[in-house]
MARMIBA-718486 format. One record per residue (C-alpha): residue number from 1; y, z, x. Coordinates in steps of 0.001 Angstrom, whole numbers, plus 500000, padded with zeros to 6 digits. Each point is the difference from the previous one (the first is absolute). Layout:
N
{r NUM; {Y; Z; X}}
...
//
This chain:
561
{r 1; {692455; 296526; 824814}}
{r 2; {497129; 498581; 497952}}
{r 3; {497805; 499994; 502900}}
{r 4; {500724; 503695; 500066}}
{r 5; {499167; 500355; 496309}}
{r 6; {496567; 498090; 500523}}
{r 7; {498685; 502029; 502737}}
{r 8; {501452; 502993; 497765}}
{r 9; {497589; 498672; 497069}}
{r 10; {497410; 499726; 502525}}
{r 11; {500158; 503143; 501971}}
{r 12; {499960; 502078; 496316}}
{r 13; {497408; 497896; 498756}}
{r 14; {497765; 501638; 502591}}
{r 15; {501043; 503057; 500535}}
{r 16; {498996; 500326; 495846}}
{r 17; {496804; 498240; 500571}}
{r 18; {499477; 502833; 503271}}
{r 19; {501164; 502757; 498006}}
{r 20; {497516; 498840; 496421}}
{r 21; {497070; 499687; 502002}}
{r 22; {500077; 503835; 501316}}
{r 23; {501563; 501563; 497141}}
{r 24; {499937; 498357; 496500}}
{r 25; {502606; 500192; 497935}}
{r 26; {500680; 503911; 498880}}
{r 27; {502586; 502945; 501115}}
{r 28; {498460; 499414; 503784}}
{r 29; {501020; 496281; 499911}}
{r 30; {503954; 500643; 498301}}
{r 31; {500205; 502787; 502660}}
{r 32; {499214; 497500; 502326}}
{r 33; {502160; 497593; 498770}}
{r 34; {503074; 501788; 500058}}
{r 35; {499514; 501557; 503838}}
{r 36; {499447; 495692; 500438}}
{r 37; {503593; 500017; 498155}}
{r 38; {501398; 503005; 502297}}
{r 39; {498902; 498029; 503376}}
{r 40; {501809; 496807; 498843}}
{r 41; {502904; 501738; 499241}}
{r 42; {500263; 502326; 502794}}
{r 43; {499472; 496485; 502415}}
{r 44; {502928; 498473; 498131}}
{r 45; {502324; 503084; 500324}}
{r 46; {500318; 499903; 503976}}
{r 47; {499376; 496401; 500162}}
{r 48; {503591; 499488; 498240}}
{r 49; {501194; 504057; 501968}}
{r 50; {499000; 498411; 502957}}
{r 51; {501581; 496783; 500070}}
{r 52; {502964; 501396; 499181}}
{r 53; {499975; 502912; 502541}}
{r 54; {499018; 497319; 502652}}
{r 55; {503841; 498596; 498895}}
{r 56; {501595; 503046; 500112}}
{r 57; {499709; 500670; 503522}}
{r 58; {501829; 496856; 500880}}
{r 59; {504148; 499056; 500827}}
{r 60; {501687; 500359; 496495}}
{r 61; {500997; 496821; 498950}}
{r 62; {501810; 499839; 496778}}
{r 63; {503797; 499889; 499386}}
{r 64; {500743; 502854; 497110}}
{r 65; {498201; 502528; 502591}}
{r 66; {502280; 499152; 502693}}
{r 67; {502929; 499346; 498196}}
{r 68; {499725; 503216; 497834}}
{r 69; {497322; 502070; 500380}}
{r 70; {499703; 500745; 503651}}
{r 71; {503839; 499369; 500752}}
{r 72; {500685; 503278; 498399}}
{r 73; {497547; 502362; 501461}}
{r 74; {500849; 498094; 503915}}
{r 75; {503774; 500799; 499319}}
{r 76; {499248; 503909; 498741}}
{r 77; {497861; 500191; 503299}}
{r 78; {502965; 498520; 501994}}
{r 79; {502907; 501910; 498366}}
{r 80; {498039; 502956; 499214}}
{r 81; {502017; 499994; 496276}}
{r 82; {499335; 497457; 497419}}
{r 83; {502707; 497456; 500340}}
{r 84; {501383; 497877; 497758}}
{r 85; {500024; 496141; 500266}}
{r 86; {502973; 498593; 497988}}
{r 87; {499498; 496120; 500419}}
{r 88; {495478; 500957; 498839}}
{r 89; {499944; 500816; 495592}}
{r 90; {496863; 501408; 500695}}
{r 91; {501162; 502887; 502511}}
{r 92; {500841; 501578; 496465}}
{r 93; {496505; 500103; 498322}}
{r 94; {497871; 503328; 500373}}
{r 95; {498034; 500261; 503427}}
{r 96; {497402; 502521; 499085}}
{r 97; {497172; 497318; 501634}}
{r 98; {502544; 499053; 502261}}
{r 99; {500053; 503041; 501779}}
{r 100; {496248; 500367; 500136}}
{r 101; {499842; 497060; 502461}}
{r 102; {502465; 502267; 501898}}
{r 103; {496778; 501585; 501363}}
{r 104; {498384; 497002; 501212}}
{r 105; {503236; 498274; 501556}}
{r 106; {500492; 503216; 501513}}
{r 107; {496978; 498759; 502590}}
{r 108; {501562; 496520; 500316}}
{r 109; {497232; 498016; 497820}}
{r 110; {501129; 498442; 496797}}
{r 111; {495686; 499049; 499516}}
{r 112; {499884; 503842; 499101}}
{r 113; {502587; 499735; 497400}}
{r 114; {497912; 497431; 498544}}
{r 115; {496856; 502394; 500676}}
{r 116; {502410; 502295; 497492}}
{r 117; {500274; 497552; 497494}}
{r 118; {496453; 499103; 500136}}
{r 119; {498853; 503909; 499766}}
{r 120; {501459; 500013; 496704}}
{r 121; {498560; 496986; 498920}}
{r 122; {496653; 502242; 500828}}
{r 123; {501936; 502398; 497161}}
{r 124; {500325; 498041; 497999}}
{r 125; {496417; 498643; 499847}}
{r 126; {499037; 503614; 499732}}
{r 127; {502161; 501167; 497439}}
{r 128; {498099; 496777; 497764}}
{r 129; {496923; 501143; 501318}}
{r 130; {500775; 503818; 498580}}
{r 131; {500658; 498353; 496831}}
{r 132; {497065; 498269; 499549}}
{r 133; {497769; 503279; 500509}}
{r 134; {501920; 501834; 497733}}
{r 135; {499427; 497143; 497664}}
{r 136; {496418; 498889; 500576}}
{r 137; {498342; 501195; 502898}}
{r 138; {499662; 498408; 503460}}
{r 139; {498866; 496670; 499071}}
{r 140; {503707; 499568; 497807}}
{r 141; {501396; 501240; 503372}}
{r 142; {498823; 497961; 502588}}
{r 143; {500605; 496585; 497847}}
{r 144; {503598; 501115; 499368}}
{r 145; {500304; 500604; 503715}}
{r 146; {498576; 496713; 500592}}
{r 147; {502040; 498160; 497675}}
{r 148; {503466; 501062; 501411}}
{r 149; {499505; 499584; 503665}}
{r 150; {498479; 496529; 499251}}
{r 151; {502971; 499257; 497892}}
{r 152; {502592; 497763; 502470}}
{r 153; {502976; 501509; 499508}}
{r 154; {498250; 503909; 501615}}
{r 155; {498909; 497283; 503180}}
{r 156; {503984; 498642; 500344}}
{r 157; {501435; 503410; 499508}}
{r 158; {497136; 502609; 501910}}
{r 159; {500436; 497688; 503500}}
{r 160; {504215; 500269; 500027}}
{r 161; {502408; 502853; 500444}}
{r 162; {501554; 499016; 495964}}
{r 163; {500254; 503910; 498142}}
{r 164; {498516; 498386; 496629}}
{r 165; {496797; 501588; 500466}}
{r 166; {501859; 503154; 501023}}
{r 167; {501798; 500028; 496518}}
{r 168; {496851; 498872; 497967}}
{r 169; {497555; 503008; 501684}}
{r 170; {502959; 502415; 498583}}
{r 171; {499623; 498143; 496442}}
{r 172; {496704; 499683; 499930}}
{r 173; {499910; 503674; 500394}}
{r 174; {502638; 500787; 497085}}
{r 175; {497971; 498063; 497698}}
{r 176; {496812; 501889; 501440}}
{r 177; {501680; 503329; 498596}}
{r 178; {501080; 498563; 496766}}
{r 179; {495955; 499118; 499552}}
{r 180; {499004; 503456; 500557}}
{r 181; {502548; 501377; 497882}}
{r 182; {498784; 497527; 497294}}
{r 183; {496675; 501423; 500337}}
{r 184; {500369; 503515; 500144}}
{r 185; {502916; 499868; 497107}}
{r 186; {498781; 503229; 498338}}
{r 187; {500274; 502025; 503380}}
{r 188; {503302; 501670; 500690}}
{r 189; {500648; 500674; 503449}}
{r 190; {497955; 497268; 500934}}
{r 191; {502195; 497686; 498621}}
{r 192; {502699; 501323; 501117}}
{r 193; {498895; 499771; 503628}}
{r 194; {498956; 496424; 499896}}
{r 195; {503465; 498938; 498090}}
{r 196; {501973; 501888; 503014}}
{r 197; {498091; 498189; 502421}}
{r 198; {500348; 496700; 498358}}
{r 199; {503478; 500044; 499516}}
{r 200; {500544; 501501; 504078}}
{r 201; {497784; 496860; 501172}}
{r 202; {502224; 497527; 497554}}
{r 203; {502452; 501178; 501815}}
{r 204; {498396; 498924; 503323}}
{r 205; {499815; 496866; 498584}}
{r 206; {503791; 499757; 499052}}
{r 207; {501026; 501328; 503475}}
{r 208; {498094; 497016; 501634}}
{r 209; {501482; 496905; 498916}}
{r 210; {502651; 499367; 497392}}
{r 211; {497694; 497330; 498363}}
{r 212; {497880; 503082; 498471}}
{r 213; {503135; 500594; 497633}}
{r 214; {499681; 496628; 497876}}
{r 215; {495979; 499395; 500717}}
{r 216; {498630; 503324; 499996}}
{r 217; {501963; 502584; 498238}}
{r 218; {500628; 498429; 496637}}
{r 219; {496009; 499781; 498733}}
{r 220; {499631; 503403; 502198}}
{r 221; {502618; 501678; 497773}}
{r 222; {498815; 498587; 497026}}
{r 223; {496335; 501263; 500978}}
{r 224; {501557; 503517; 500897}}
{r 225; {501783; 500622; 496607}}
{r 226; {496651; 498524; 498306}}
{r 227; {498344; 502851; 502107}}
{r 228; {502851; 503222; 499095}}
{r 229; {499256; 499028; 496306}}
{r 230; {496049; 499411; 500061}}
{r 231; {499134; 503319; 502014}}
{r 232; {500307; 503617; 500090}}
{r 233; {502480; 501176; 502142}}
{r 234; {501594; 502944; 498922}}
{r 235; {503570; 500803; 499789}}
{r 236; {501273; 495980; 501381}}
{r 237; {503472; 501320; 500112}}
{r 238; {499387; 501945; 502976}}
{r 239; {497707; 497384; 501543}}
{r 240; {502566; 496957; 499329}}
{r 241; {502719; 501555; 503077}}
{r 242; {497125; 500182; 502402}}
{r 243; {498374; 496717; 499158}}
{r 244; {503860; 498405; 500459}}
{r 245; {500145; 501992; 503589}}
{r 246; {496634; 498664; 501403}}
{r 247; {501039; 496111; 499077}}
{r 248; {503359; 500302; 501301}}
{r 249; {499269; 502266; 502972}}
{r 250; {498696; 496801; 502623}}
{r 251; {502464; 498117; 498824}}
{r 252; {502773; 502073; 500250}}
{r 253; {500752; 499781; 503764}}
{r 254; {500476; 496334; 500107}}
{r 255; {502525; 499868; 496488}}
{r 256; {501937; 502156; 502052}}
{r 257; {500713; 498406; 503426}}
{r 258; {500610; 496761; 497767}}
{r 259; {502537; 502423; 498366}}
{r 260; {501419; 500788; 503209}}
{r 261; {499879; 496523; 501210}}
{r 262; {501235; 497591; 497171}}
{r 263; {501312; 502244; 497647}}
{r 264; {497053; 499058; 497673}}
{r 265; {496665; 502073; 500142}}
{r 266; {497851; 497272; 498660}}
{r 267; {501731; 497090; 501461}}
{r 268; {499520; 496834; 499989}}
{r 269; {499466; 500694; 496059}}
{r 270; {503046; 500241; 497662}}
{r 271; {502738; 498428; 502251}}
{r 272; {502187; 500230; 497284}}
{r 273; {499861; 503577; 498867}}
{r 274; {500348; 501503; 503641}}
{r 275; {501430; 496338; 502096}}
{r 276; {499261; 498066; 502391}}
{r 277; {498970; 500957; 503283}}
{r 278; {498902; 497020; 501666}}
{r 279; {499631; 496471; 499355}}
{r 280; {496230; 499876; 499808}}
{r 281; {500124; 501659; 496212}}
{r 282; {502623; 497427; 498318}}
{r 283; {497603; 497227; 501205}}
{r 284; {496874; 501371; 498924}}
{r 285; {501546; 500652; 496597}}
{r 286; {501798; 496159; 499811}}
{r 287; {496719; 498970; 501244}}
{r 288; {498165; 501689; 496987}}
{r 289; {502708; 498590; 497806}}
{r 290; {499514; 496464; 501175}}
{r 291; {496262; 500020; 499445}}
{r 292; {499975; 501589; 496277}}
{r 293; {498844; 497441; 497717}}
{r 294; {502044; 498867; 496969}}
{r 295; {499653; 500806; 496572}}
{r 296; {499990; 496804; 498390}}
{r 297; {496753; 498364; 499565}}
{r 298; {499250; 498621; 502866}}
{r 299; {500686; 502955; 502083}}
{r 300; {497202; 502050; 497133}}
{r 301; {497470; 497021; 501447}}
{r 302; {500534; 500398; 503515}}
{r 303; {499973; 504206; 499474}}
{r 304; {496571; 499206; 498896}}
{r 305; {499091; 497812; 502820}}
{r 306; {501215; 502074; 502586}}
{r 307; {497687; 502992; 498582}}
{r 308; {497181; 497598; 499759}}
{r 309; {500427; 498979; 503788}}
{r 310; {500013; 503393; 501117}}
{r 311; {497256; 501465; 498144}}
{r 312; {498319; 496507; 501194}}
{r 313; {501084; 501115; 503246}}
{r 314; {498675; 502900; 499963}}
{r 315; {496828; 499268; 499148}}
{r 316; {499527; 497298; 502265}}
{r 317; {501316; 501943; 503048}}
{r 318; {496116; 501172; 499696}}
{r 319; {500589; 503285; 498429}}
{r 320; {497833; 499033; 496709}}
{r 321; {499071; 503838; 499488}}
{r 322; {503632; 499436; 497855}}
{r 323; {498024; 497420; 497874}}
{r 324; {496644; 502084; 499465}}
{r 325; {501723; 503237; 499914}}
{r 326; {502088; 498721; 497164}}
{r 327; {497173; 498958; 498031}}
{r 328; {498094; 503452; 500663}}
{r 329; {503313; 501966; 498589}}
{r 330; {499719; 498117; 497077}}
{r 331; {496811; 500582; 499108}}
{r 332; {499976; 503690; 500728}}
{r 333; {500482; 500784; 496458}}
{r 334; {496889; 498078; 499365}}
{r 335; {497568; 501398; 502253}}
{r 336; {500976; 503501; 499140}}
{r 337; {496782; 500593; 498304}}
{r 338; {498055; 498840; 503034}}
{r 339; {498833; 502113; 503375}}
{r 340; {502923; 499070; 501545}}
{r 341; {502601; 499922; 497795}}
{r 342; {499315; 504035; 498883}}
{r 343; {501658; 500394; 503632}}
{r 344; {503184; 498542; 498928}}
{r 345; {501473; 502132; 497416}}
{r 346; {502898; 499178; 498127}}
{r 347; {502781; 501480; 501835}}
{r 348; {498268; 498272; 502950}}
{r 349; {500232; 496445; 498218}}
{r 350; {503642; 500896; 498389}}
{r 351; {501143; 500965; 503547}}
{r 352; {498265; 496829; 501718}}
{r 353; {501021; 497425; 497934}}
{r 354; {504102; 501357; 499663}}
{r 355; {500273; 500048; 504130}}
{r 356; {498165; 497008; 500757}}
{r 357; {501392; 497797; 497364}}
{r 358; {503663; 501192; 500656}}
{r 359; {499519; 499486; 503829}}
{r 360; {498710; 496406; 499703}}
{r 361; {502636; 499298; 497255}}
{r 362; {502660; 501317; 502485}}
{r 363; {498335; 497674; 502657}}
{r 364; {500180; 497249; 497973}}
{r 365; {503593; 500406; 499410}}
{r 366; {500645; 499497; 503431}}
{r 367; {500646; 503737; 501548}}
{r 368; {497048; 499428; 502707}}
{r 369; {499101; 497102; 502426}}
{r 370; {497864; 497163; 499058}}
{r 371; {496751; 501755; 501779}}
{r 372; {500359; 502858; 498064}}
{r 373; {500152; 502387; 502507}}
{r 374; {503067; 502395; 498385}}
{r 375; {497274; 500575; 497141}}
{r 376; {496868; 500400; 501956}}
{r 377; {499538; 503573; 498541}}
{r 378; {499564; 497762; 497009}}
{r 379; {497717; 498260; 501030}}
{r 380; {497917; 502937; 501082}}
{r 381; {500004; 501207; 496941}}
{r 382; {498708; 497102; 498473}}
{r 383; {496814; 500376; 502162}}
{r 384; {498944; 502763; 497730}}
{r 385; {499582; 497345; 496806}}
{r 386; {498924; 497423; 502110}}
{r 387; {497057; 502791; 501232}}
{r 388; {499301; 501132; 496467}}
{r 389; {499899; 496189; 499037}}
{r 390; {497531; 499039; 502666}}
{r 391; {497944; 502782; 499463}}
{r 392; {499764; 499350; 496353}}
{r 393; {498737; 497048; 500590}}
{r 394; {497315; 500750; 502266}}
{r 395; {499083; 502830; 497852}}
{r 396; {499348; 497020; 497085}}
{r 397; {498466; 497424; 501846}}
{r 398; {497554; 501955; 502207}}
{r 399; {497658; 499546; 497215}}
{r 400; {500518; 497068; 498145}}
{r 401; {500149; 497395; 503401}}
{r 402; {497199; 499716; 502734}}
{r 403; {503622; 499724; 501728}}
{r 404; {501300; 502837; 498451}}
{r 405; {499873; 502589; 503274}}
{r 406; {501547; 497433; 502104}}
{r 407; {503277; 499727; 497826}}
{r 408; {502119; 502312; 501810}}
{r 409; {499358; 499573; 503441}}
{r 410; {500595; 496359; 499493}}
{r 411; {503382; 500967; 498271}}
{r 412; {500487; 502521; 502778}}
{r 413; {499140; 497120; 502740}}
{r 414; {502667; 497855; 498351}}
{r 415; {502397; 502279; 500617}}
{r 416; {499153; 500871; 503413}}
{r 417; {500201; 496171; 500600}}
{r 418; {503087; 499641; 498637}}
{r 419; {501392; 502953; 501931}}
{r 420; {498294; 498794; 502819}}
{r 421; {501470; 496191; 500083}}
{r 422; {503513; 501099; 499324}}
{r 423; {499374; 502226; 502975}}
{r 424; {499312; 497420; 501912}}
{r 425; {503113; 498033; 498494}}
{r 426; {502516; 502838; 500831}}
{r 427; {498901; 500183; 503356}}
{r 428; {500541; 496166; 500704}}
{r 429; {503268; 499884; 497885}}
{r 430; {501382; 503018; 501670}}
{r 431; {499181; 499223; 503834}}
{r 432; {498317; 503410; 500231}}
{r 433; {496697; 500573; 502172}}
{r 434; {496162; 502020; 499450}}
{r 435; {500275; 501043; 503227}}
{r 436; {501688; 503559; 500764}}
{r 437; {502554; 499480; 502595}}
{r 438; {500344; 503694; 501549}}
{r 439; {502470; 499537; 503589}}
{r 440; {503152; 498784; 500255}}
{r 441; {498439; 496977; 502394}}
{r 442; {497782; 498537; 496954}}
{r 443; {503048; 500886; 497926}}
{r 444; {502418; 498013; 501656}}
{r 445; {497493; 496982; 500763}}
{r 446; {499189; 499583; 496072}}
{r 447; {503648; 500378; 498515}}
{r 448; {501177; 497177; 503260}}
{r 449; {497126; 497947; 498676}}
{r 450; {501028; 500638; 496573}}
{r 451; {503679; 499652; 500323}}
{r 452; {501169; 497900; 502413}}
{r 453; {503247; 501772; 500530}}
{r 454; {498343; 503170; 500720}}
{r 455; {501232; 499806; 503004}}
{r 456; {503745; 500233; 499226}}
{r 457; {499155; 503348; 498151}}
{r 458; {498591; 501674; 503242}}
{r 459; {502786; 499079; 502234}}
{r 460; {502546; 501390; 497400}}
{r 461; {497745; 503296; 499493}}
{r 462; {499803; 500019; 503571}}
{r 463; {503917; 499496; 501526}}
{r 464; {502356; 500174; 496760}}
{r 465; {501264; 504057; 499124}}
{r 466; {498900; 501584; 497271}}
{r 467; {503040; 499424; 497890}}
{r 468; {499703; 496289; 500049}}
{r 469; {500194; 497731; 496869}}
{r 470; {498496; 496561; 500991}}
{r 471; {500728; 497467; 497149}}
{r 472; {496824; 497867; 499244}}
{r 473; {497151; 501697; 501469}}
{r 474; {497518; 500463; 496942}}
{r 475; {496242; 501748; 500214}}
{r 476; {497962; 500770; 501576}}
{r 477; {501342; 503119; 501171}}
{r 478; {498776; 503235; 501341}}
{r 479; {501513; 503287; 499686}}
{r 480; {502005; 500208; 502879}}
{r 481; {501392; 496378; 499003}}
{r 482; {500698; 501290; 495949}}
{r 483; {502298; 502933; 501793}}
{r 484; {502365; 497986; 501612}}
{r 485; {499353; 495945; 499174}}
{r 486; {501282; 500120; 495941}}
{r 487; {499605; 496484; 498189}}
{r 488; {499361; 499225; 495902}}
{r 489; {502629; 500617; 497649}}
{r 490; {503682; 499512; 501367}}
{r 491; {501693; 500107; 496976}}
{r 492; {503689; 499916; 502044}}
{r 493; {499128; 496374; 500840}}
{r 494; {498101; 499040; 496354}}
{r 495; {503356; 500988; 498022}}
{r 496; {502062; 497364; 502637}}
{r 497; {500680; 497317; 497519}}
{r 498; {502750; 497560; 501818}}
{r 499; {499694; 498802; 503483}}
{r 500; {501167; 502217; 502784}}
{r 501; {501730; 499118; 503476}}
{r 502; {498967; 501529; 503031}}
{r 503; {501881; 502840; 500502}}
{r 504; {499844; 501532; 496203}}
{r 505; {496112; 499209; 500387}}
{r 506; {499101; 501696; 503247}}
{r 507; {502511; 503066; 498751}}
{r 508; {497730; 500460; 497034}}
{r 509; {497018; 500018; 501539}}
{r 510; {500935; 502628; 502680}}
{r 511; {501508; 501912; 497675}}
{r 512; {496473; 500503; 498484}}
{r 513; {498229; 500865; 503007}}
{r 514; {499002; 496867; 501087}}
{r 515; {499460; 499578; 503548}}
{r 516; {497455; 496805; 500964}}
{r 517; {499686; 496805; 497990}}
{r 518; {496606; 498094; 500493}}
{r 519; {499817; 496237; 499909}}
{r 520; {498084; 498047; 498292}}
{r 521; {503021; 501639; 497512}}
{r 522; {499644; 501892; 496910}}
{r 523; {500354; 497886; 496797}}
{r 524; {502052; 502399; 497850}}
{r 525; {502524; 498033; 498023}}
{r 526; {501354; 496062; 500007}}
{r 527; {503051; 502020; 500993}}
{r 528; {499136; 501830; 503174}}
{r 529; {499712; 498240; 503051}}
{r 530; {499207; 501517; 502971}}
{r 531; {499697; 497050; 502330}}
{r 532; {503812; 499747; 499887}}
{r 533; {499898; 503634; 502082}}
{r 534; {498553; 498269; 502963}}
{r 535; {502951; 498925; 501676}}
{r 536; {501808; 502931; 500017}}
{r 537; {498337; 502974; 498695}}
{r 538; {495820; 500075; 500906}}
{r 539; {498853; 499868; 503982}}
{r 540; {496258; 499598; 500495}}
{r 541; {497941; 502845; 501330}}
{r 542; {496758; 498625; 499544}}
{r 543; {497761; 496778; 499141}}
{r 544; {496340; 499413; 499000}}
{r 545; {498863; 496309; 499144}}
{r 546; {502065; 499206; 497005}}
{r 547; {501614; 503563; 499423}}
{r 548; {503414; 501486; 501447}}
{r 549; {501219; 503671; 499871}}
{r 550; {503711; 500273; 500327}}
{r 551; {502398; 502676; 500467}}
{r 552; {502693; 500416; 497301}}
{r 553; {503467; 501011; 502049}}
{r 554; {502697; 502037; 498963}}
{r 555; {502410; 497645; 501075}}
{r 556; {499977; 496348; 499908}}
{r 557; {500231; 497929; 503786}}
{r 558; {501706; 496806; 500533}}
{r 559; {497983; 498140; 501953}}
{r 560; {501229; 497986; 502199}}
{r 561; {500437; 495774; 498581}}
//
C-alpha cells in the first residue's frame, strides 16, 4: 500500500512539474488541474465497476441468495403461483426484488440475477452522482461516485444476488425527492410532485425487504414531516391520503398473502397480537430476549461496549467514509459561509444530519449486521459530507502548501486502496473468482473444484423428482436445484427438544415433506439423531467419497438379523 502511495507522490510530483513548465500557474493551469482530477477519477470508477462486474458473471456463491433470495423466484417459476414455505420465516418478507430475479432465472442463470443486483448498484452510484451536480457541479459528482463504489461493503453486495442494493437505490431516491422539495420550498406544485414521488419510491423501499421498516423508515418519516412543515404545499389535507396510498401501495400485495397465509399480514412481527404461526417467530423473539442486556450496572457498561465494538466494527470493515463523513456533517454549520457550504442550505443540513444520525444510531443498537450493509443508504449519504469535507480542504490548502493540489487525490487514492485491498480480501475469504465463468462446463468445473461435494448436487438435480426434499445438501445451488432440493431453516426439527425413537422421528420428518436424508448428517439438535434411522428407515441411493444420499421410506423394513 505504501509503495502505491510513493509512486502516487511521484507520478503527481511530475505531472505538476509537466503541467508548470507549459502553463504557469493561472485559470489555464486550475483548468488543467481539475480535467488531471476528472482522469483520475474516471480511472478509479471502472477500475472498482470492473472488478466487480468481472465477479458478477460468475456461479453465485453465497448462502442468504440461495437460501432466500433465489429460492423464491425458482419456486414461482416452478409452480407458476407464489407458494408458501411454512418450515422458511423468510417466505413471509416482501419479494418486490425477489421477483425481479424472476426475469433472469427465467433463462436458467442465477449470474444474471446477480447482473440485477449489480445494475442497481450502477443506480445507486448514479443517483450520488445526480446529487453531487445538483450540489456542486461535476467535480462533487464524480468524487461522490468514486467514494461509494470504492467503499467495501458496494464490492460485497454489487457481485451477489442479496436485494440490499435493490432497497437502498429506492431510498436513495426518496431522500433525492425530499432534497428537491427542500430546495424549491416556495414552489407549489413542484413540491407537491417531488413529495408524491418520494413517498411512492419509500414505498419501493418498504416493499423490498422488511428491514427498511426499523432502518429506513423511522429517520425517512421524520425527514418527511420536517419537509410537510418547512415547504409550500398547498392544501396537505388532500395531499396526506395520496402520499399514504403511494407508500403502502408496493407493499400491499405481500401484507396480504401473509394475511391469507398466517393469519397475520406482517408476520413474523407481533406474535402476540395476531399468534403464532410457526415456530421460527417464538425463537427469534426468545432469542432477542436472551441477548438484551441488563439494567443493572454492569449490563449499562457492556451496552456501551457493545456500541463501541460495532461502530469499531464498522469502521474497520474499511468503510471509513462513516468516519470522514461524520466529521464533514459536523462541520457543515461551520463552513456555511464558505464556497461550498452556500450549497448546503439549512433544510439540507437539518435533513442530513436527522437521517444519518438516526440510521447509524439504529445500527448501533443492533437492528443491522455487523458490516453495515442494512444501512448502506446511510452510508451513501454520508458521502455527501465526506465530499464537502474533502473539498473544503483542498479548497484551503491549494494555496498555503507546495502540497496543497495533491491533497485530495492522495485522500481519494487512500480510499481507492482501501476499497481496493478489501476487494481483494472478499474475494479470497469468499472463494469467489475474476474470471467470468459463462457455460455450464466452466460452471460445473469451478463449483466441483470449489466444493468438493459438488458432485452429489448434480446427481440429485439430475435423477431425484422435482418434489424432493433431500436433508443436508447446503449451497451451492442453481435454480433448477433451489426448485426442488429445499435445505436451511427446518424449524419442525429445531423445536424437537427430547430424544426421539425411530418410528416417531422418521413420521415427523415425512410428515414435513421430507424425502432424502444426506450423510455426513445434519447437526440440528443434541436431540435428533438421524443415524439411529439407518437400520430400518434410510436405504442408500447414492455415494460420493465421504457423502451418502438416502431415501427416506414410508414404511420401516426389518431387515433380516
Amino acid at each position: 500500500m505504501w509503495g502505491i502511495f510513493f509512486v502516487w507522490i511521484v507520478a503527481a510530483g511530475v505531472r505538476s512539474a509537466l503541467l508548470y513548465l507549459h502553463c504557469p500557474p493561472s485559470e489555464s493551469f486550475l483548468k488543467k488541474e481539475v480535467e488531471w482530477l476528472f482522469l483520475i477519477f474516471r480511472l478509479y470508477l471502472v477500475v472498482m465497476l470492473l472488478l466487480c462486474f468481472s465477479t458478477v458473471m460468475t456461479p453465485e456463491t453465497r448462502h442468504d441468495p440461495y437460501d432466500y433470495h433465489l429460492t423464491i423466484p425458482a419456486l414461482y417459476l416452478a409452480q407458476e403461483s407464489i407458494v408458501e414455505i411454512p418450515w422458511h420465516v423468510f417466505t413471509y418478507m416482501p419479494k418486490n426484488g425477489e421477483i425481479l430475479y424472476g426475469l433472469a432465472l427465467g433463462i436458467d442463470n442465477d449470474s444474471f440475477a446477480k447482473l440485477i443486483h449489480y445494475l442497481f448498484g450502477l443506480f445507486c452510484v448514479f443517483t450520488l452522482y445526480s446529487f453531487g451536480l445538483r450540489i456542486g457541479g461535476k467535480l462533487m459528482g464524480f468524487l461522490m461516485a468514486v467514494l461509494v463504489v470504492t467503499l467495501p461493503l458496494f464490492g460485497f453486495l454489487a457481485t451477489s444476488a442479496y436485494v440490499d442494493l435493490i432497497r437502498a437505490f429506492w431510498e436513495l431516491l426518496a431522500y433525492y425527492c425530499l432534497w428537491c422539495c427542500w430546495e424549491n420550498r416556495e414552489q407549489v406544485s413542484e413540491t407537491r410532485k417531488w413529495i408524491l414521488f418520494s413517498c411512492l419510491f419509500a414505498g419501493m423501499a418498504l416493499g423490498t425487504k422488511y428491514v427498511s421498516w426499523f432502518v429506513f423508515y423511522p429517520p425517512y418519516g421524520i425527514c418527511l414531516l420536517f419537509t410537510l412543515f418547512l415547504v409550500r404545499l398547498g392544501n396537505r389535507l388532500t395531499l396526506i391520503p395520496f402520499m399514504v396510498l403511494l407508500t403502502s401501495f408496493p407493499v400491499i400485495p405481500w401484507l396480504t398473502l401473509n394475511a391469507v397465509w398466517t393469519g397475520n399480514p406482517i408476520y413474523p412481527l407481533l406474535p402476540s397480537v395476531f399468534g403464532m404461526h410457526i415456530p421460527p417467530a417464538r425463537e427469534a423473539y426468545e432469542f432477542f430476549l436472551r441477548h438484551t442486556p441488563s439494567a443493572d450496572l454492569s449490563g449499562i457498561r457492556n451496552c456501551l461496549v457493545y456500541l463501541i465494538t460495532r461502530c469499531k466494527r464498522l469502521i474497520l470493515d474499511g468503510n471509513a467514509v462513516a468516519l470522514v463523513g461524520l466529521a464533514g456533517l459536523v462541520a457543515l454549520p461551520w463552513f456555511r459561509t464558505t464556497n461550498i457550504g452556500r450549497r448546503f442550505s439549512r433544510p439540507v443540513c437539518i435533513g442530513l444530519a436527522v437521517s444519518i444520525s438516526l440510521s447509524l444510531g439504529l445500527f448501533a443498537l443492533g437492528t443491522d449486521n455487523d458490516d453495515g450493509r442494512f444501512c448502506f443508504s446511510a452510508l451513501c449519504l454520508l458521502v455527501i459530507p465526506t465530499t464537502a469535507l474533502l473539498l473544503l480542504l483542498d479548497w484551503r490548502m491549494k494555496d498555503r502548501s507546495p502540497l496543497g493540489p495533491y491533497i485530495l487525490p492522495f485522500l481519494i487514492t487512500v480510499f481507492f486502496v482501501n476499497g481496493l485491498s478489501y476487494r481483494y480480501a472478499q474475494l479470497d475469504s469468499l472463494r469467489e473468482t475474476l474470471v467470468p465463468i459463462l457455460s455450464d462446463h466452466q460452471r460445473d468445473d469451478w463449483l466441483r473444484h470449489r466444493f468438493p461435494g459438488y458432485p452429489v448436487i448434480q446427481w440429485a438435480n439430475e435423477n431425484l423428482p422435482p418434489d424432493a426434499f433431500v436433508l443436508g445438501l447446503g449451497y451451492p445451488l442453481r435454480r433448477n436445484h433451489i426448485s426442488g432440493i429445499k435445505f436451511g431453516y427446518i424449524p419442525f426439527l429445531e423445536s424437537i427438544d427430547a430424544p426421539l425413537p425411530p418410528e416417531k422421528l422418521a413420521q415427523i420428518l415425512l410428515k414435513n415433506g421430507v424425502t432424502h436424508i444426506a450423510k455426513p448428517y445434519l447437526k440440528v439438535s443434541d436431540t435428533v439423531d438421524f443415524s439411529q434411522l439407518e437400520e430400518n428407515w434410510l436405504t442408500p441411493v447414492f455415494n460420493y467419497r465421504e457423502t451418502t444420499v438416502y431415501i427416506l421410506r414410508k414404511a420401516p423394513v426389518k431387515r433380516p438379523s
